[in-house]
C-alpha positions as CSV (number, residue, x, y, z in Angstrom):
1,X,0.0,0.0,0.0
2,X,1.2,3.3,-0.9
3,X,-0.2,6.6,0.9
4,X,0.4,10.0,-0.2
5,X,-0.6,13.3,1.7
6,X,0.8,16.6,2.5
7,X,2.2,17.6,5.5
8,X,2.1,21.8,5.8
9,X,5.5,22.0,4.0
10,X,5.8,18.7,1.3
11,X,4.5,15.6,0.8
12,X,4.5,12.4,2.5
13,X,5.1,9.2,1.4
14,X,4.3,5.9,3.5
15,X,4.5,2.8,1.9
16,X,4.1,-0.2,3.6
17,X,3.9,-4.3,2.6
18,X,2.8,-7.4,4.0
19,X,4.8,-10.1,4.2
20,X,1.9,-12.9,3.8
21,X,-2.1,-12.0,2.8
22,X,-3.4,-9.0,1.6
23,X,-4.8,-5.8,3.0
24,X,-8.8,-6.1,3.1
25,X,-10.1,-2.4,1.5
26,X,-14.0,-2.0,1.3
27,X,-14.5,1.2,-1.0
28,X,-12.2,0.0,-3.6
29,X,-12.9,2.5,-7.2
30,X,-11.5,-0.1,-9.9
31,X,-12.1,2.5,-12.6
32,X,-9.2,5.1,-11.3
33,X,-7.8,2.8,-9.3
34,X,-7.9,4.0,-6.0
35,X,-9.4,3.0,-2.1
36,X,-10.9,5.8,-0.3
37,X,-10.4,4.8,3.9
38,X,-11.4,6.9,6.8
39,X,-8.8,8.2,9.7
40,X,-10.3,5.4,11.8
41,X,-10.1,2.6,8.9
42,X,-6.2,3.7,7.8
43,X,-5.4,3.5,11.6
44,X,-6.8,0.4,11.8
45,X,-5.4,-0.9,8.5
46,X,-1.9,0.5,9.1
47,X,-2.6,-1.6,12.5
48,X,-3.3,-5.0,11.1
49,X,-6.4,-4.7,12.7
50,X,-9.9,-6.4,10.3
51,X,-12.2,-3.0,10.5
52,X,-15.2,-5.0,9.3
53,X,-15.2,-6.4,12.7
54,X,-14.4,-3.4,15.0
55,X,-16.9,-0.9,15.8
56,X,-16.7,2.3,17.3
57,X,-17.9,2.7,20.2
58,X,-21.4,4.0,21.0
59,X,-21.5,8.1,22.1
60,X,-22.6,7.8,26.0
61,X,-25.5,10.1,27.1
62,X,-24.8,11.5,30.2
63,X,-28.8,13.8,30.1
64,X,-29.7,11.6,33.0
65,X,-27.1,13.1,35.7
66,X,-26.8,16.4,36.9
């Protein structure tokens, strides 16, 4: 996988391989090539971590105390 972003003053390139399997990408655009990924997903990805089975976790409400 190869990610490219800027950083304020030049770009940034990561680049990063496995060394058995493949990475797992849901929005995947075959037509220009490219997988679109959230901050959470990359993390995730970057992490090893399968994102179709974490979930974030649910916003507390806290109206009931005062």
């Amino acid at each position: 996988m190869k990610l490219l972003y800027w950083d304020k003053n030049g770009f940034v390139l990561i680049y990063k391989r496995l060394e058995k399997g493949r990475f797992k990408i849901i929005k995947y655009d075959e037509n220009m090539d490219v997988a679109t990924l959230d901050n959470k997903q990359l993390s995730w990805l970057l992490a090893g971590l399968d994102y179709d089975l974490m979930a974030q976790n649910k916003a507390l409400d806290y109206s009931g105390f005062y």
